[in-house]
C-alpha positions as CSV (number, residue, x, y, z in Angstrom):
1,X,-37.9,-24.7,6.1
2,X,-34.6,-25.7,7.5
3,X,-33.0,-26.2,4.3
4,X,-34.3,-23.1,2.8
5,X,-32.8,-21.1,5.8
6,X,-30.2,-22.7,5.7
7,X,-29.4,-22.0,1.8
8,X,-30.2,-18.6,2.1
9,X,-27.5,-18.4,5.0
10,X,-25.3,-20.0,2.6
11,X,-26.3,-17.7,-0.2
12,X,-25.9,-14.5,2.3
13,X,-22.2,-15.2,2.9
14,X,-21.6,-16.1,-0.6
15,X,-22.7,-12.7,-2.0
16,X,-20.9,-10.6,1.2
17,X,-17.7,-11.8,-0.7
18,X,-18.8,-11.0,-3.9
19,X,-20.8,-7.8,-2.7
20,X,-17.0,-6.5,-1.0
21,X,-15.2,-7.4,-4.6
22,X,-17.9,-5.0,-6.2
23,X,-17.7,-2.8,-3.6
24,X,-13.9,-2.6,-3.9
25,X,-14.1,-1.6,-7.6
26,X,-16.9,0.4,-7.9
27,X,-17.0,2.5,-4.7
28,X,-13.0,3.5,-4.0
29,X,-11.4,5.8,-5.9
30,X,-7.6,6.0,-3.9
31,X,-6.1,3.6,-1.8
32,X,-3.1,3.9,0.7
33,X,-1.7,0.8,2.8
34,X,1.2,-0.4,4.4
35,X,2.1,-4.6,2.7
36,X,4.3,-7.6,3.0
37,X,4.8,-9.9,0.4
38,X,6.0,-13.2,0.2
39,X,6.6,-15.5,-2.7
40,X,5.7,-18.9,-2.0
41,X,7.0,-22.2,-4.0
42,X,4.6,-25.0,-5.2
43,X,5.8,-26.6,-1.1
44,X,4.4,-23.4,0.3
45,X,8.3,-22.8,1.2
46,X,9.2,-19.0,0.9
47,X,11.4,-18.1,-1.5
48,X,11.4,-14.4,-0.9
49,X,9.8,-11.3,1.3
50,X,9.4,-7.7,1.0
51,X,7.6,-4.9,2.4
52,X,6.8,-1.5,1.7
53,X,3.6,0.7,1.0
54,X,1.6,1.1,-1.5
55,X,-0.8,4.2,-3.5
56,X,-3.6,3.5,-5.6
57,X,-5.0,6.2,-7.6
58,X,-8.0,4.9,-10.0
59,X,-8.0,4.9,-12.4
60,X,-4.7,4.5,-13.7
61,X,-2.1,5.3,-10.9
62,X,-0.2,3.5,-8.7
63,X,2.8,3.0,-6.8
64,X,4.9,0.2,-4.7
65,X,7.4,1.1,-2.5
66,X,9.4,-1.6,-1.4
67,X,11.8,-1.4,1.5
68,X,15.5,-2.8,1.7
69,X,16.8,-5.4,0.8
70,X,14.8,-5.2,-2.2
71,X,14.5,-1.4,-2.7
72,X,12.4,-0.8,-5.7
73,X,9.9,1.7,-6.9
74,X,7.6,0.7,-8.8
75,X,5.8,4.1,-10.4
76,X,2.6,4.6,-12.5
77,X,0.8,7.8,-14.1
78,X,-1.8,6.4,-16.3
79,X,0.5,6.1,-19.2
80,X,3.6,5.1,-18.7
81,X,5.3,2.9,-15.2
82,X,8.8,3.5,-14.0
83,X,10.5,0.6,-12.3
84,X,13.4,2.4,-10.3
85,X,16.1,-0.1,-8.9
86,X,17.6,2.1,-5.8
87,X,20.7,-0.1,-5.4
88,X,21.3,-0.6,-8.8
89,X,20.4,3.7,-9.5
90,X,18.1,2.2,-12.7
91,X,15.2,3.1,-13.9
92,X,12.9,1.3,-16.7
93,X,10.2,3.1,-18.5
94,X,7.6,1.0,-20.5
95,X,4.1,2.1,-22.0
96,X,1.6,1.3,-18.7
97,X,-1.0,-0.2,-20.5
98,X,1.6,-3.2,-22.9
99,X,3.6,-3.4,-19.8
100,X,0.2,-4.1,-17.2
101,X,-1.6,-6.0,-20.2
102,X,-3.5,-9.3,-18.8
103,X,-1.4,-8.4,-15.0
104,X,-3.2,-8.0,-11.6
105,X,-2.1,-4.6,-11.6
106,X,-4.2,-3.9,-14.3
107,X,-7.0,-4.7,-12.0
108,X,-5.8,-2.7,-9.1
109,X,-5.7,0.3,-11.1
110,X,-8.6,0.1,-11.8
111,X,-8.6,-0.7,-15.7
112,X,-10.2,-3.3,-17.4
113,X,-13.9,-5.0,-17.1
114,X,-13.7,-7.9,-14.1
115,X,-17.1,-9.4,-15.6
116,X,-15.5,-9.3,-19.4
117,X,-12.2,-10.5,-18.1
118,X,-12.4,-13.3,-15.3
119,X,-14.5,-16.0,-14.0
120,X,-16.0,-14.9,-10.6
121,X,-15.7,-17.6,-7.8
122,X,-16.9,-16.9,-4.1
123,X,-14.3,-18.9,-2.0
124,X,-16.4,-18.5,0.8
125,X,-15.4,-17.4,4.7
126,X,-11.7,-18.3,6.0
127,X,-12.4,-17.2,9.7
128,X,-13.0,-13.7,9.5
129,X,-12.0,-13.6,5.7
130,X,-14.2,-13.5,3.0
131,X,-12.6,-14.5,-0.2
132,X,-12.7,-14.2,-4.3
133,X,-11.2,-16.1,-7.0
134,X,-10.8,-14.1,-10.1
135,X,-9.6,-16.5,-13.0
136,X,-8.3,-14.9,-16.1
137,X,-10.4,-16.1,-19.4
138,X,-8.0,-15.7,-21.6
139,X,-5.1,-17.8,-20.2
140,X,-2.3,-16.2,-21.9
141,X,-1.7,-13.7,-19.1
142,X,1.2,-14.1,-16.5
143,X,-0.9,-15.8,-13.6
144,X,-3.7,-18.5,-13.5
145,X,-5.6,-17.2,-10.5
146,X,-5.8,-14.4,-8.6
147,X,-7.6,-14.6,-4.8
148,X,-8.7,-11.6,-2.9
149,X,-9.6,-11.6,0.7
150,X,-11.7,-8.8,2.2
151,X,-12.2,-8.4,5.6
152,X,-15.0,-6.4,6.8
153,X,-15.8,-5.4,3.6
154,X,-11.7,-3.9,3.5
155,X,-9.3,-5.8,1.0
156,X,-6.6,-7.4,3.1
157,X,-4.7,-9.8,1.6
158,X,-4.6,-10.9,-2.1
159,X,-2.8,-14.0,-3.8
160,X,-1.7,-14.6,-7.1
161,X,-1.1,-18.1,-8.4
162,X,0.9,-17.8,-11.6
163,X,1.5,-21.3,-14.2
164,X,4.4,-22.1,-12.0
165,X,2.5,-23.5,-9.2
166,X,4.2,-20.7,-6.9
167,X,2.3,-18.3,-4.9
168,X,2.9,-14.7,-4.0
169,X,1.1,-13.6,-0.9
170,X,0.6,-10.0,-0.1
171,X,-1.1,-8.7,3.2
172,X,-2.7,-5.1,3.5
173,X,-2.4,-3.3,6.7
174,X,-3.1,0.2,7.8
175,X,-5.2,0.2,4.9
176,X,-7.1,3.6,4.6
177,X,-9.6,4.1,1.3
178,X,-10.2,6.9,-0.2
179,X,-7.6,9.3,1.5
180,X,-6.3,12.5,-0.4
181,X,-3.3,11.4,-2.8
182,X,-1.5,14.1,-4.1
183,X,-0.7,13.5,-8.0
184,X,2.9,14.0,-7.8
185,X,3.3,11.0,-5.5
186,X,2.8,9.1,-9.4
């Protein structure tokens, strides 16, 4: 009896990871947060951090706001993103959907079919963490691995592991789902 108890823990914790990265796609319709982002070298060494805030507006929408020294919006309306360089005054237009194609982006806005798409791992509980490996099945896409960590059933941090062994770390805070987004914040 111990052993089936104790599975059926095990099992319970394994689908509260997977029930969040469900719940996350199926249930929120806009997200608003506040993130820090960090890109990580194969040594775990930073290479580089940013921070900004960040609208989602599924499906389709979103936009990244990055703060100085790397001031950058980056701008999309469901059909086409704008990458705005502030200290440079540029702006790059490219069709969303070639431009987003086989991206985690894609994902966050809400566009494309996670079952169809990626191999669903349950990483288990990191403290008070519960954490999701999404793996591309086609492996022709610009990362190998994509981990999201929910925390009380909130996405809170998410990690992308790209073919270059580096790793960019992004940490949600202030995150509020399903606030009122205006449509000409995209």
């Amino acid at each position: 009896i111990g052993v089936l108890i104790g599975g059926m823990s095990i099992a319970g914790v394994a689908a509260t990871a997977t029930d969040s990265l469900d719940r996350f796609f199926q249930e929120f319709k806009t997200l608003r947060a506040e993130f820090s982002q960090v890109v990580l070298d194969e040594n775990l060494v930073p290479l580089e951090e940013s921070a900004g805030r960040l609208w989602i507006s599924r499906p389709g929408r979103f936009r990244w706001n990055y703060h100085p020294p790397f001031a950058q919006q980056i701008v999309a309306d469901g059909n086409r993103i704008w990458i705005y360089d502030i200290e440079l005054e540029q702006v790059t237009v490219q069709d969303q959907r070639r431009a987003l194609e086989r991206t985690p982006a894609l994902l966050l806005a809400g566009q494309g079919d996670l079952r169809r798409d990626y191999v669903i791992e349950d990483l288990g509980q990191q403290g008070s963490v519960a954490w999701v490996s999404l793996r591309p099945k086609m492996r022709d896409g610009s990362f190998a691995e994509v981990q999201l960590g929910f925390q009380n059933d909130t996405l809170r941090l998410i990690q992308l592991l790209d073919h270059l062994d580096q790793i960019t770390r992004i940490v949600l805070s202030h995150v509020e789902e399903n606030p009122q987004i205006l449509v000409n914040q995209f």
